[in-house]
N, CA, C and O of each residue as an XYZ file, in Angstrom:
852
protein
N     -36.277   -151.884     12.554
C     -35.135   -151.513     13.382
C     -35.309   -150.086     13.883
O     -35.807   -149.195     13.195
N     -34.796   -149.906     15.322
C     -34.782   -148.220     15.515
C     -33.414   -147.637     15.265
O     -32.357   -148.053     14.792
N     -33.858   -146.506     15.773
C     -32.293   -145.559     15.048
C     -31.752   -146.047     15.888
O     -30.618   -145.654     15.616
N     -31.585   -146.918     17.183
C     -30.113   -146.985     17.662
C     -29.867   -148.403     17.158
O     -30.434   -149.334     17.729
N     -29.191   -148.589     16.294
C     -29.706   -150.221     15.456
C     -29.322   -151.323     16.510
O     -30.013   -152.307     16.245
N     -28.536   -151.572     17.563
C     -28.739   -152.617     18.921
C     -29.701   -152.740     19.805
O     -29.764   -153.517     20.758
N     -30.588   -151.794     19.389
C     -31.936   -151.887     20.553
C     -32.558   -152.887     19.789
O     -32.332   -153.229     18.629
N     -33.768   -153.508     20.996
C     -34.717   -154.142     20.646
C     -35.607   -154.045     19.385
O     -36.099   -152.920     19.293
N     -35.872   -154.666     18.643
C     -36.260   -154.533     17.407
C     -37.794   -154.645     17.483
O     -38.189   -155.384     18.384
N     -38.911   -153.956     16.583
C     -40.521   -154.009     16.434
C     -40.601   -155.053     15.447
O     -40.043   -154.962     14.353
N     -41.353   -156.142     15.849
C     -42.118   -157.075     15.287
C     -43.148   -157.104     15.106
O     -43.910   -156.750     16.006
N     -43.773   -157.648     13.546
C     -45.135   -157.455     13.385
C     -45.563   -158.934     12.614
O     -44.733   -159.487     11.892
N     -46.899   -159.512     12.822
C     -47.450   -160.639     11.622
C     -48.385   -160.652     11.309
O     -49.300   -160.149     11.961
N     -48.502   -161.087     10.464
C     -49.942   -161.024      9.767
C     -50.507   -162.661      9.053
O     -49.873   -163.635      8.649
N     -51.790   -162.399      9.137
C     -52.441   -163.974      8.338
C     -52.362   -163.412      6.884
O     -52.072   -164.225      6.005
N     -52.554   -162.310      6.584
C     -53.236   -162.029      4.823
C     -52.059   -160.849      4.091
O     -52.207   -160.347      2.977
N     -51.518   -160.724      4.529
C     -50.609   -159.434      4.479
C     -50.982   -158.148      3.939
O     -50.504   -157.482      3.020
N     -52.336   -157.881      5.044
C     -52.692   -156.391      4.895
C     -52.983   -155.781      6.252
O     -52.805   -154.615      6.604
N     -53.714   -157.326      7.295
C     -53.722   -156.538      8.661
C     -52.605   -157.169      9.299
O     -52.449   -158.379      9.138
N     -51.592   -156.327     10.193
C     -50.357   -156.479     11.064
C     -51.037   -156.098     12.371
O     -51.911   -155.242     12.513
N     -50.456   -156.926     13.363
C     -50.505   -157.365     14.409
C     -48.993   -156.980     15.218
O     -47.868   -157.254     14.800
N     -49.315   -156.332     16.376
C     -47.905   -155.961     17.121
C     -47.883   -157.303     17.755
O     -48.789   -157.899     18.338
N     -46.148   -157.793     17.418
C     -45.682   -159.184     18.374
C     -45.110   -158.467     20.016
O     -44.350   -157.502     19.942
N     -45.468   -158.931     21.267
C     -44.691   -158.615     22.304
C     -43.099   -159.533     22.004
O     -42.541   -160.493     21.471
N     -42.964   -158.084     23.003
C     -41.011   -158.876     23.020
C     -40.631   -160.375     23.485
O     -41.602   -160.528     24.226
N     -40.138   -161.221     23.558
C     -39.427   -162.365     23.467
C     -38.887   -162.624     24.912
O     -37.859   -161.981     25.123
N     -39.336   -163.456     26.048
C     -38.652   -163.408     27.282
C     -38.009   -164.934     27.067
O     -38.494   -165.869     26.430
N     -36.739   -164.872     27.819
C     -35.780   -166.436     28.424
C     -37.458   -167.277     28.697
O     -37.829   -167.424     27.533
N     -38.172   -167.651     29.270
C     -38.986   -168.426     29.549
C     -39.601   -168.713     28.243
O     -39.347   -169.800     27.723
N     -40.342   -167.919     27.675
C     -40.678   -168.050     26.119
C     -40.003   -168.990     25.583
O     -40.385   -170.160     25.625
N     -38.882   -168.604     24.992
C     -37.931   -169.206     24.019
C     -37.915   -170.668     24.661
O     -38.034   -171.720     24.032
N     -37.745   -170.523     26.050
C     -36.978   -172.261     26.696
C     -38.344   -172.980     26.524
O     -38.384   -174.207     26.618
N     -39.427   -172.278     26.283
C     -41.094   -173.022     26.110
C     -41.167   -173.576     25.223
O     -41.434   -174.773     25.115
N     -40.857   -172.525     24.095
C     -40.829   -172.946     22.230
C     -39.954   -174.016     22.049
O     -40.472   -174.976     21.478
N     -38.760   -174.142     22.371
C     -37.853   -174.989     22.089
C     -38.227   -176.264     22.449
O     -38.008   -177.170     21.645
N     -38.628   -176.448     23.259
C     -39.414   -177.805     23.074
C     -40.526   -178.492     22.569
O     -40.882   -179.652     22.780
N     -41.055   -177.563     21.832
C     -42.095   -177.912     20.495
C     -41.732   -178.680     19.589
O     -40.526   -178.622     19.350
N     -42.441   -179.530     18.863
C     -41.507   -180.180     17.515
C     -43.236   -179.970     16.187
O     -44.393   -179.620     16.420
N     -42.730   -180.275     15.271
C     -43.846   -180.117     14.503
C     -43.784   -178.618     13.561
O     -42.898   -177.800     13.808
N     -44.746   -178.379     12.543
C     -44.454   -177.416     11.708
C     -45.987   -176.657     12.673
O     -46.746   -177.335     13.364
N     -46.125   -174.933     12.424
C     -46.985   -174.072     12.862
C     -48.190   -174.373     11.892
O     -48.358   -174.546     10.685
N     -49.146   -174.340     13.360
C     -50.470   -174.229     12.756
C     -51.932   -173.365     11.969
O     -53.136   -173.465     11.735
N     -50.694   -172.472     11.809
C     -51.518   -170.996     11.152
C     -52.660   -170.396     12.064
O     -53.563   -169.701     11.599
N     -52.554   -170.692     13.288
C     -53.935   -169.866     14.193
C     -53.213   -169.207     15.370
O     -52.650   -169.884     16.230
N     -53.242   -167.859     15.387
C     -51.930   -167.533     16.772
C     -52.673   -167.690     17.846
O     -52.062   -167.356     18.860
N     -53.861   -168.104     18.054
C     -54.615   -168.603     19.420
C     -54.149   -169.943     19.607
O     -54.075   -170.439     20.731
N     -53.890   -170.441     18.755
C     -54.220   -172.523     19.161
C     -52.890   -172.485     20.228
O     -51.904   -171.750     20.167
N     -53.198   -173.478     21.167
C     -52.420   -173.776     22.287
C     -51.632   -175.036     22.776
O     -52.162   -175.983     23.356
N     -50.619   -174.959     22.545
C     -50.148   -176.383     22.492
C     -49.757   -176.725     23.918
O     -49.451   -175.892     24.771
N     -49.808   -178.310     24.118
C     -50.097   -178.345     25.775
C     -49.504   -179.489     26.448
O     -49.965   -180.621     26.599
N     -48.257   -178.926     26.871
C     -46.862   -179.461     27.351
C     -47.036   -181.093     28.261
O     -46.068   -181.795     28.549
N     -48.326   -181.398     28.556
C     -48.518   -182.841     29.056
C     -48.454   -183.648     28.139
O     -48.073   -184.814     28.234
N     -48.847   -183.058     27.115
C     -48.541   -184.162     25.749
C     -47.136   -184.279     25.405
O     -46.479   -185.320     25.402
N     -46.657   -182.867     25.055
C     -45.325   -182.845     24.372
C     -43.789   -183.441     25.629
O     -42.978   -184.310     25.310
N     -43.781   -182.859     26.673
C     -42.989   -182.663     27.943
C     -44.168   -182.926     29.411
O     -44.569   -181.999     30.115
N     -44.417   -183.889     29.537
C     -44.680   -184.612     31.215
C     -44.384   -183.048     32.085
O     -44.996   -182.043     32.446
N     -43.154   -183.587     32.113
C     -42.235   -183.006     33.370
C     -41.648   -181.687     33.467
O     -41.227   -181.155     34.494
N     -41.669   -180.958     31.661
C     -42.313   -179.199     31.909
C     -43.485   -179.118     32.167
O     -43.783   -178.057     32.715
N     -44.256   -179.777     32.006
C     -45.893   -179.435     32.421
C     -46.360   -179.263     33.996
O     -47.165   -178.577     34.625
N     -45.111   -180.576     34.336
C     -45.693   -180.614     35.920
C     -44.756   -179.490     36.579
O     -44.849   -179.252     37.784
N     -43.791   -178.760     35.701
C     -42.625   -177.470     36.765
C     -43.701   -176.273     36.654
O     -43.625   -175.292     37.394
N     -44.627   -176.410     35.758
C     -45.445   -175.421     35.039
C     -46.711   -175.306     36.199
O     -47.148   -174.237     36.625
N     -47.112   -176.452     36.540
C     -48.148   -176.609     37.437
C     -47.695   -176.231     38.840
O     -48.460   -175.718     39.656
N     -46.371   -176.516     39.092
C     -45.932   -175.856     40.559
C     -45.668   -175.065     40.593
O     -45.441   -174.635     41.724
N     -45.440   -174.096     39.369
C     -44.934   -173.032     39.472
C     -46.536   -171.941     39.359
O     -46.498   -170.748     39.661
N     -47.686   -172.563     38.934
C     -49.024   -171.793     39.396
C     -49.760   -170.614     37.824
O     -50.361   -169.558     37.630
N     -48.811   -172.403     36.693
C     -48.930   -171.763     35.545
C     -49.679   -172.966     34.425
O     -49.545   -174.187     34.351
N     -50.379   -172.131     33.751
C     -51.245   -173.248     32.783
C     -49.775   -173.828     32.046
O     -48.810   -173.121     31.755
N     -49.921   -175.549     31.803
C     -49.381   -176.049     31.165
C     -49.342   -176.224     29.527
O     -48.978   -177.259     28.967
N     -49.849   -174.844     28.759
C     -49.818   -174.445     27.689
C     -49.298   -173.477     27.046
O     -49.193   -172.456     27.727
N     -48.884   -173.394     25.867
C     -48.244   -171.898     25.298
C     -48.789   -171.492     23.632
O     -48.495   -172.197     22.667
N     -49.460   -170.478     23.552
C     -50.013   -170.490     22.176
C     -49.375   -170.285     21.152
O     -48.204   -169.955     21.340
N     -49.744   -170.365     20.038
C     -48.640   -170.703     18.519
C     -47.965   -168.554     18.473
O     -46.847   -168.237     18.066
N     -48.928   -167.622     18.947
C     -48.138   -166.486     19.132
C     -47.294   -166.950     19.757
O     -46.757   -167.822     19.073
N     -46.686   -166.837     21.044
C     -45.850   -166.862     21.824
C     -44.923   -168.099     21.460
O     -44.073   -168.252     22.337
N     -44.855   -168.770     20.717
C     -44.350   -169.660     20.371
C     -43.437   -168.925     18.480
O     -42.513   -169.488     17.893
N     -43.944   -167.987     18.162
C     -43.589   -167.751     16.729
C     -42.830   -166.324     17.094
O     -41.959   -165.858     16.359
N     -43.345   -165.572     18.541
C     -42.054   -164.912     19.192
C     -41.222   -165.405     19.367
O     -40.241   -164.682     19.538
N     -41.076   -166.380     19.423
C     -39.551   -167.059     20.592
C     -39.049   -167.626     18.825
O     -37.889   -167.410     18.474
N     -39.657   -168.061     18.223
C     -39.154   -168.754     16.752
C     -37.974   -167.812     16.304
O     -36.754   -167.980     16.293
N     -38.879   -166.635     15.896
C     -38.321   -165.377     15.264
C     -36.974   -164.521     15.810
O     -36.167   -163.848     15.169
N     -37.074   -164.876     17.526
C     -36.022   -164.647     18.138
C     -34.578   -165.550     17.867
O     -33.459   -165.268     17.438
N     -35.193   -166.685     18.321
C     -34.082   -167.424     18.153
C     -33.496   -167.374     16.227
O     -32.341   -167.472     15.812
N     -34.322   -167.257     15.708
C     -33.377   -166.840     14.546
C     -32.690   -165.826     14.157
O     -31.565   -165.880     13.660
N     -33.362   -164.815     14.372
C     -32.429   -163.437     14.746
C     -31.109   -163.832     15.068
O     -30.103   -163.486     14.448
N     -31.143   -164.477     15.935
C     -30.188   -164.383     17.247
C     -28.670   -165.569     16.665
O     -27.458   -165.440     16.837
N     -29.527   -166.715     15.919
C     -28.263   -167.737     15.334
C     -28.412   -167.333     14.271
O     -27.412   -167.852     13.776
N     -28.982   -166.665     13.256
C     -28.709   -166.492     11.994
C     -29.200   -165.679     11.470
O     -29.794   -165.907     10.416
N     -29.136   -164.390     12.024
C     -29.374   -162.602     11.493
C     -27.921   -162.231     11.746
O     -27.234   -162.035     12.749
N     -27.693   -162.211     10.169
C     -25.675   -161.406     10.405
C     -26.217   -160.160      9.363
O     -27.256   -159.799      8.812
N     -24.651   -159.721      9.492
C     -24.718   -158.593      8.296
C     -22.932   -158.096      8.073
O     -22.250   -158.448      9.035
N     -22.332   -157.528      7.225
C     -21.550   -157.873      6.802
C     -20.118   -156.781      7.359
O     -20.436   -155.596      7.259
N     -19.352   -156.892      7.645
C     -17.953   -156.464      8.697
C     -17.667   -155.322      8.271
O     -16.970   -155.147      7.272
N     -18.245   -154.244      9.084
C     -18.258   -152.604      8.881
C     -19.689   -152.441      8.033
O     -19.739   -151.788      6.991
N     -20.651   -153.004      8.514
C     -22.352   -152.392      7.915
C     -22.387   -151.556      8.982
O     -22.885   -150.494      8.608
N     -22.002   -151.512     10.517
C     -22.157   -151.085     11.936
C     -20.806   -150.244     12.403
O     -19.614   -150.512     12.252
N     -21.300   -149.409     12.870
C     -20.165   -148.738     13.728
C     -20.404   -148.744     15.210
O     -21.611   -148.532     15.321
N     -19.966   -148.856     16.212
C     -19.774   -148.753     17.379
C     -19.247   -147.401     17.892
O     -18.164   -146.955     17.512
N     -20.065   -146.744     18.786
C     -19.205   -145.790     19.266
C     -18.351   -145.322     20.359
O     -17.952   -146.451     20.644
N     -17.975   -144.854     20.885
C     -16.986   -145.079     22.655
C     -18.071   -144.801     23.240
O     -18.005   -144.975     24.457
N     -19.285   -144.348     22.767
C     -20.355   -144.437     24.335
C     -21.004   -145.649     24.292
O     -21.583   -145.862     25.357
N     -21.137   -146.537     23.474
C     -21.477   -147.901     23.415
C     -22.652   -148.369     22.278
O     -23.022   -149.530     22.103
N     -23.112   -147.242     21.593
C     -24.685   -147.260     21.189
C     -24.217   -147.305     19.665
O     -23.231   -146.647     19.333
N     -24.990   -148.158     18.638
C     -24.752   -148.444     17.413
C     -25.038   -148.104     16.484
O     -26.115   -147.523     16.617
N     -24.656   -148.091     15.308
C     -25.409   -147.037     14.073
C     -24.974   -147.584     12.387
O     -24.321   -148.596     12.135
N     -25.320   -146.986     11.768
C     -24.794   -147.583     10.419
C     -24.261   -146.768     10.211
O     -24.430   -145.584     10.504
N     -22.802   -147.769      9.133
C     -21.542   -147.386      9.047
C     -21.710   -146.087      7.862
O     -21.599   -146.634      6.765
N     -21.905   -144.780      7.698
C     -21.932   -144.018      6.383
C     -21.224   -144.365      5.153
O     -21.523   -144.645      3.992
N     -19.878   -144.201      6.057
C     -18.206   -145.071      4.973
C     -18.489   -146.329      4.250
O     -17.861   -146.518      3.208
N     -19.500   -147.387      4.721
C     -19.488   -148.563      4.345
C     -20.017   -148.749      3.007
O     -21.231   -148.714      2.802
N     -18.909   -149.006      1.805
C     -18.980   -149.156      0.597
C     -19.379   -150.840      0.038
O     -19.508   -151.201     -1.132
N     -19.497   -151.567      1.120
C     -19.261   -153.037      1.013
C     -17.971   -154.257      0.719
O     -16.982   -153.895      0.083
N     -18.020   -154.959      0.968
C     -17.060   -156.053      1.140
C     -16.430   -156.053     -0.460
O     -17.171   -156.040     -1.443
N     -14.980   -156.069     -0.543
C     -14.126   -156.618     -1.948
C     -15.001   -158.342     -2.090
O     -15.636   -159.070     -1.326
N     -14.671   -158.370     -3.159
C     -14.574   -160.228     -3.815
C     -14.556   -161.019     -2.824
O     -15.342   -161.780     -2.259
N     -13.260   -160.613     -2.701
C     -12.386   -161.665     -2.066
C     -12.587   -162.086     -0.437
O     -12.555   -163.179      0.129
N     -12.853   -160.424      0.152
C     -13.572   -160.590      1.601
C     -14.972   -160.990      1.694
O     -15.362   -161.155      2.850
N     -16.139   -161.261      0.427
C     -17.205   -161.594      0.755
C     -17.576   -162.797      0.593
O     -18.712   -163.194      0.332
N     -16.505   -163.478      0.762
C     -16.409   -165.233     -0.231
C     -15.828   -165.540      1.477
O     -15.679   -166.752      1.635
N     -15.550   -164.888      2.490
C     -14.723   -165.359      3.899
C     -16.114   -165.311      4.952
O     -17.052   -164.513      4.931
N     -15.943   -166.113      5.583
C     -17.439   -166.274      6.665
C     -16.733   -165.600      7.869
O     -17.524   -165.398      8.790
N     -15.489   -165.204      8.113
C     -15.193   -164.240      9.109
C     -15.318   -162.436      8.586
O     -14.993   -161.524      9.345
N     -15.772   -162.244      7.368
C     -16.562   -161.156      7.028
C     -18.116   -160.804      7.324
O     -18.827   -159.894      6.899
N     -18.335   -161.728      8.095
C     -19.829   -161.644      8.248
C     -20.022   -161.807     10.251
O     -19.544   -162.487     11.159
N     -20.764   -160.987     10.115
C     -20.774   -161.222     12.141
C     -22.495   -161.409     12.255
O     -23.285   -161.275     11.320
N     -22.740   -161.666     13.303
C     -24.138   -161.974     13.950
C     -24.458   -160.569     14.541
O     -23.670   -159.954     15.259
N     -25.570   -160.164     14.209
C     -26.108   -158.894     14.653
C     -26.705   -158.965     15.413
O     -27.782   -158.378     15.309
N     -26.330   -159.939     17.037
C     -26.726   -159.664     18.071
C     -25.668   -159.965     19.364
O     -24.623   -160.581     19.155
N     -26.029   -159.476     20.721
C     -25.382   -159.829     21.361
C     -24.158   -160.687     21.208
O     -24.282   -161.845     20.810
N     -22.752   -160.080     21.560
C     -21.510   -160.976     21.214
C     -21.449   -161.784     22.371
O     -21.219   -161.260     23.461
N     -21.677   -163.319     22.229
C     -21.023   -164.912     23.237
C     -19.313   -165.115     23.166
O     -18.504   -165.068     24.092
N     -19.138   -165.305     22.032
C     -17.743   -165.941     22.026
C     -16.434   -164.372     21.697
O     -15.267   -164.644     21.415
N     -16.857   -163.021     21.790
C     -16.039   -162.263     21.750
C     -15.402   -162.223     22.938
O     -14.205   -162.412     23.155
N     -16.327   -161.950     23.744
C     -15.972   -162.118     25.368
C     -14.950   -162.909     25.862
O     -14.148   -162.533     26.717
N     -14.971   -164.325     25.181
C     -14.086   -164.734     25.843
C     -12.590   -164.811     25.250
O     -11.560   -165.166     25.824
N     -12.762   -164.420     24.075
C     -11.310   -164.198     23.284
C     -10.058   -163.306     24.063
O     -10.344   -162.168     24.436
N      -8.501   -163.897     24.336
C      -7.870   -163.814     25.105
C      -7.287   -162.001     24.241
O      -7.287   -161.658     23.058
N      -6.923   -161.348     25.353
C      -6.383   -159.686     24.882
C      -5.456   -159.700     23.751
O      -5.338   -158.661     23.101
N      -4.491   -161.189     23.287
C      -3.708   -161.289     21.796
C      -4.597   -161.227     20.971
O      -4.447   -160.474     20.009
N      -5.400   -161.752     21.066
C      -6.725   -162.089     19.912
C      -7.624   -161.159     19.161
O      -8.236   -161.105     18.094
N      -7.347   -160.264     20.528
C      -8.103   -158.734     20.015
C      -7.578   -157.505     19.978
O      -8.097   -156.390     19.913
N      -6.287   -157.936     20.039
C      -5.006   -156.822     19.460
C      -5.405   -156.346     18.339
O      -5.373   -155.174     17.965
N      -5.960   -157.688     17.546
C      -6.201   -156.875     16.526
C      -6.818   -156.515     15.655
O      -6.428   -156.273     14.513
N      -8.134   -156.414     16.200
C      -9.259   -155.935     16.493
C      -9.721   -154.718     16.517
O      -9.326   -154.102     17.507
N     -10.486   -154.051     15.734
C     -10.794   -152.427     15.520
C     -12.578   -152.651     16.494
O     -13.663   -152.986     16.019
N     -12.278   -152.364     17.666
C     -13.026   -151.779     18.488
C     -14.768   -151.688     17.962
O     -15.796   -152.297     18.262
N     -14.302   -150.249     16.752
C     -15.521   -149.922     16.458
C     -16.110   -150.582     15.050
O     -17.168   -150.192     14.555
N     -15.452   -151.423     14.585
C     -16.390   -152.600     13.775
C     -16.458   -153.997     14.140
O     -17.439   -154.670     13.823
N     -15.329   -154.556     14.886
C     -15.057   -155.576     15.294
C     -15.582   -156.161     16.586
O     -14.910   -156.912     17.293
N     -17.290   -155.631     16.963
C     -17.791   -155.758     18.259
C     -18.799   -156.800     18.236
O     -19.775   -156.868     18.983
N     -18.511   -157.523     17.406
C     -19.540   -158.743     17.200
C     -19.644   -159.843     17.380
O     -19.700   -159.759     18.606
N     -19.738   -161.093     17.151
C     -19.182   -162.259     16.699
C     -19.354   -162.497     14.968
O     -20.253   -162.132     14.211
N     -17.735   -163.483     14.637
C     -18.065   -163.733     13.307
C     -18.294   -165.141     13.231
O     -17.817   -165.955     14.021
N     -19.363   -165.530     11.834
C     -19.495   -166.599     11.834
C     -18.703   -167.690     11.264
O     -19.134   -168.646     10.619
N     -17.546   -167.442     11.568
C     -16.038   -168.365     10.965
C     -16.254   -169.399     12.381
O     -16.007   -170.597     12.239
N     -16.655   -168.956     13.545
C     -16.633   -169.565     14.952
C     -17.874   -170.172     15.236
O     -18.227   -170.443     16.384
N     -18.683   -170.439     14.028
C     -20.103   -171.387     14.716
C     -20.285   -172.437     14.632
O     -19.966   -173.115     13.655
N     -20.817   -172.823     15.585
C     -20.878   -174.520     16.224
C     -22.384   -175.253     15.334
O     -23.404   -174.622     15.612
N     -22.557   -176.150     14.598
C     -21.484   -176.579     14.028
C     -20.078   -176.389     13.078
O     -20.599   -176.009     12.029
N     -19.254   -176.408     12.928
C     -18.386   -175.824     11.775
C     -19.209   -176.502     10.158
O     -19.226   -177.705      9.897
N     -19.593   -175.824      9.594
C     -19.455   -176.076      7.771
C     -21.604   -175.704      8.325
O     -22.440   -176.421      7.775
N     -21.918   -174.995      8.987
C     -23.483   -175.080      9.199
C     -23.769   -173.530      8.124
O     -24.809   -172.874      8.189
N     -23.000   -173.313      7.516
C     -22.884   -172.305      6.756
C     -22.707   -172.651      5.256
O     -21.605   -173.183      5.115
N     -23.522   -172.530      3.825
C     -23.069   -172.267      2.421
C     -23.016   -171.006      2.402
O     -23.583   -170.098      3.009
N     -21.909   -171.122      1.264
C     -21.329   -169.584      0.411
C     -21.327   -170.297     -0.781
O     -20.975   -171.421     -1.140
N     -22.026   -168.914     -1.491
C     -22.219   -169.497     -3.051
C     -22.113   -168.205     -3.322
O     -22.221   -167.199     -2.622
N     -21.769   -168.471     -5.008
C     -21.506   -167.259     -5.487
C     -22.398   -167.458     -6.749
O     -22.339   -168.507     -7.389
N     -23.423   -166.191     -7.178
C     -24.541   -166.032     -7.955
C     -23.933   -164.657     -9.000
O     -23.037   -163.827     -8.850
N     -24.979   -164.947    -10.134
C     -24.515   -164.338    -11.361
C     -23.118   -163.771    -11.457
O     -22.724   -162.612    -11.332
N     -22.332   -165.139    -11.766
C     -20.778   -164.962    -12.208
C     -20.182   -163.928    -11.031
O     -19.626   -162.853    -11.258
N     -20.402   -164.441     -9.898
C     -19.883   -163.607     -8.642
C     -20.216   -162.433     -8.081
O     -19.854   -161.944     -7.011
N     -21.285   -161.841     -9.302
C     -22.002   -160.429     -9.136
C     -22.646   -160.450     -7.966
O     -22.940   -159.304     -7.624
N     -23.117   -161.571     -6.926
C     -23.690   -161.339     -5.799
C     -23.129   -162.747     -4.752
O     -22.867   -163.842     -5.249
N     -23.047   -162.532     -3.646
C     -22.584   -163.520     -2.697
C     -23.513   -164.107     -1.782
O     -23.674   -163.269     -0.894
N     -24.411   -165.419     -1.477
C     -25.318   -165.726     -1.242
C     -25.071   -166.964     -0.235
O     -24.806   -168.074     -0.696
N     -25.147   -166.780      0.899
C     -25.077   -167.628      2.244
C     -26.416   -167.991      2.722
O     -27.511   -167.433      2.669
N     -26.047   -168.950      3.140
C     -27.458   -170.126      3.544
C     -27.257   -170.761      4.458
O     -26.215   -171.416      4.460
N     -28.085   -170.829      5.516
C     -28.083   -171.234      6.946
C     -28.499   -172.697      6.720
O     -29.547   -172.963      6.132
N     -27.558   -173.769      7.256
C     -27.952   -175.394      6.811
C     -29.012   -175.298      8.777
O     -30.163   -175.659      9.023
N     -28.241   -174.843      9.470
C     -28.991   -175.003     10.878
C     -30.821   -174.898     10.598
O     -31.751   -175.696     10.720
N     -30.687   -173.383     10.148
C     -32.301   -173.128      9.814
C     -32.517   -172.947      8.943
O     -32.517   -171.775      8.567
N     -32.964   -174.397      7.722
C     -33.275   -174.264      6.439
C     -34.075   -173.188      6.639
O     -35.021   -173.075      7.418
N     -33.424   -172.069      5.545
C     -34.750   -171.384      4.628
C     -34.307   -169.914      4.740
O     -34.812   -168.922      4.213
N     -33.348   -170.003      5.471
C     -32.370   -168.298      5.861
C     -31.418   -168.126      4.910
O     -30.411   -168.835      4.924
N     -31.625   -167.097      3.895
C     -30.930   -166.817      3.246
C     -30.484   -165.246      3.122
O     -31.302   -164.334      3.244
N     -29.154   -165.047      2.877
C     -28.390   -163.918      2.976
C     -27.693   -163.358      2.110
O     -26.599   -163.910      1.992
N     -27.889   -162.261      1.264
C     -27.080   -161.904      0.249
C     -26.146   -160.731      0.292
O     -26.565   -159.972      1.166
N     -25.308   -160.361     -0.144
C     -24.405   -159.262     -0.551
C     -23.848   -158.917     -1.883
O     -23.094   -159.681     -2.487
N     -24.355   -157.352     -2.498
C     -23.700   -157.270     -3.643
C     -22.161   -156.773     -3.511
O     -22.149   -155.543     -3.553
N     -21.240   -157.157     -3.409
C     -19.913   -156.847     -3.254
C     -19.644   -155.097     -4.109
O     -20.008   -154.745     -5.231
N     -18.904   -154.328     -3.072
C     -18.381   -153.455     -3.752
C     -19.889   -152.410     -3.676
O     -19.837   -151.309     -4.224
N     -21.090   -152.822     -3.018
C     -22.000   -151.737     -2.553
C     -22.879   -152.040     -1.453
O     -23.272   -153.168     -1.154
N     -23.145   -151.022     -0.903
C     -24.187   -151.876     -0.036
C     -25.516   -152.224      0.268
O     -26.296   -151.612      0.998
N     -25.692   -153.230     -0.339
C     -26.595   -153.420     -0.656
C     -26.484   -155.287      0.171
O     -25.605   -156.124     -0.032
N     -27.538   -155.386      0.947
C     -27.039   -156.447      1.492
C     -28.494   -156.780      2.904
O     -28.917   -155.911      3.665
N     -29.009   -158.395      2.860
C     -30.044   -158.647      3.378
C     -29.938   -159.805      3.909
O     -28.956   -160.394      3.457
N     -30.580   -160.468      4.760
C     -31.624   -161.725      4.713
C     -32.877   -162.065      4.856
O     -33.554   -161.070      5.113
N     -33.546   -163.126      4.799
C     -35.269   -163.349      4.357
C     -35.132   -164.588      5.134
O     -34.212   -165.180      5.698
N     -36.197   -164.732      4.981
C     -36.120   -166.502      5.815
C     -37.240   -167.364      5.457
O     -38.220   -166.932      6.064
N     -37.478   -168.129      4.928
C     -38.871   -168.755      4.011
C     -38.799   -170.115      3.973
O     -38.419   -170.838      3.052
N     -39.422   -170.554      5.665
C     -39.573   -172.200      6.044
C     -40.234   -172.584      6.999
O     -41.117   -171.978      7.605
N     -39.669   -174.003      7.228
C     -41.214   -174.039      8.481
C     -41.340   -173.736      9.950
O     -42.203   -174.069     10.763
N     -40.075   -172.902     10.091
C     -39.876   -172.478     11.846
C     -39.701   -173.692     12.587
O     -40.428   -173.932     13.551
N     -38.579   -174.667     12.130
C     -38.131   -175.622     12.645
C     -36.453   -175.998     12.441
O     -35.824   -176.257     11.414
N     -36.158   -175.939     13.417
C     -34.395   -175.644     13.813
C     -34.225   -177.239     13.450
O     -34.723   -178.229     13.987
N     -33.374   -177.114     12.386
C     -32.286   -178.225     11.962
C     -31.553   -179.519     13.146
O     -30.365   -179.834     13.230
N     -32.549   -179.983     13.828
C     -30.694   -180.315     15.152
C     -30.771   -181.481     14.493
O     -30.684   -182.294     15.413
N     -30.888   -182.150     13.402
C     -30.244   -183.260     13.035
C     -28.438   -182.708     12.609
O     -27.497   -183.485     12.770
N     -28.294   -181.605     12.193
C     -27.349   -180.750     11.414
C     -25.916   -181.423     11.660
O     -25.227   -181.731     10.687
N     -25.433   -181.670     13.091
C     -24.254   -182.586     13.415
C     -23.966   -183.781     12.588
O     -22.957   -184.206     12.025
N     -25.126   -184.156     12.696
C     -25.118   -186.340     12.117
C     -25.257   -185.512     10.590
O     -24.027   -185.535     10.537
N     -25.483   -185.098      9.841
C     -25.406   -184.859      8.680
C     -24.191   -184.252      7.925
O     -24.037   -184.715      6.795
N     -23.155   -183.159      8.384
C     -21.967   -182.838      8.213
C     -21.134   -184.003      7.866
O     -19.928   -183.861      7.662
């Protein structure tokens, strides 16, 4: 993360975890590429997967548009990493402050969530770009503190229940789990701050998740 913690974030991967590799940033075309992949990653960031097989008819928008009808497992594990960020990188209501010039930072004050607020999935917001704040009507955000409340929380995600809350060593820690993207897990020690997620799976988005609820 950089010091302005809403900027674009540095990504790095590695095969052995000693040499790191800079990831380029994540474009709309990317992501809409990846998303139509199915299958688990093939551990080679050269190999190229090649949309006449998978998608006909992205292959042939690909060909008029004066572009190889392939995308390699890098550019494909950018757009992965994004899109998880993006549905299931939160962090917990006042980790962030907002300031009246717009630019973000961590909260100093922030002692961490009571019990009782870290057991609520509207204590927890998505640490990226806010969708559904925007459209919340001016009653809604009466009452609303500006400079923590600039997020979305995940009390409002589609599917409803695509979220566990569990509570670990006799409540001593609060532990949320993404059913969308097995393998995202999120903890908080209540009452400090101390507070993460990890993600440890096969870079394959859940969409059975509806029919299963």
């Amino acid at each position: 993360l950089r010091p302005a913690r809403a900027a674009p974030r540095i990504r790095l991967y590695s095969l052995n975890c000693l040499d790191w590799s800079l990831l380029t940033p994540a474009t709309k075309e990317m992501v809409a590429q990846a998303e139509q992949l199915k299958g688990r990653f093939q551990g080679d960031p050269s190999f190229e997967y090649n949309f006449a097989e998978i998608n006909p008819q992205a292959a042939e928008t690909l060909f008029e548009g004066g572009k190889e009808p392939v995308i390699k497992e890098e550019a494909r594990l950018i757009a992965t990493i994004e899109q998880i960020d993006r549905a299931v990188g939160i962090v917990p209501r006042g980790a962030f402050v907002k300031t009246p010039l717009g630019s973000v930072h961590e909260n100093r004050h922030f002692e961490g969530l009571s019990l009782v607020e870290a057991k609520k999935l509207s204590s927890y917001f998505h640490f990226t770009e806010p969708v559904n704040l925007k459209n919340k009507t001016l009653l809604e955000k009466a009452n609303l503190d500006p400079s923590t409340d600039f997020l979305d929380s995940l009390e409002h995600d589609i599917p409803p229940g695509s979220w566990s809350v569990q509570l670990e060593k006799g409540g001593a820690v609060v532990v949320l789990r993404s059913l969308l993207w097995l393998g995202l897990t999120f903890y908080h020690v209540p009452m400090t701050k101390q507070y993460g997620y990890i993600y440890f799976g096969t870079g394959e988005k859940n969409v059975d998740l509806p029919f299963m609820l």
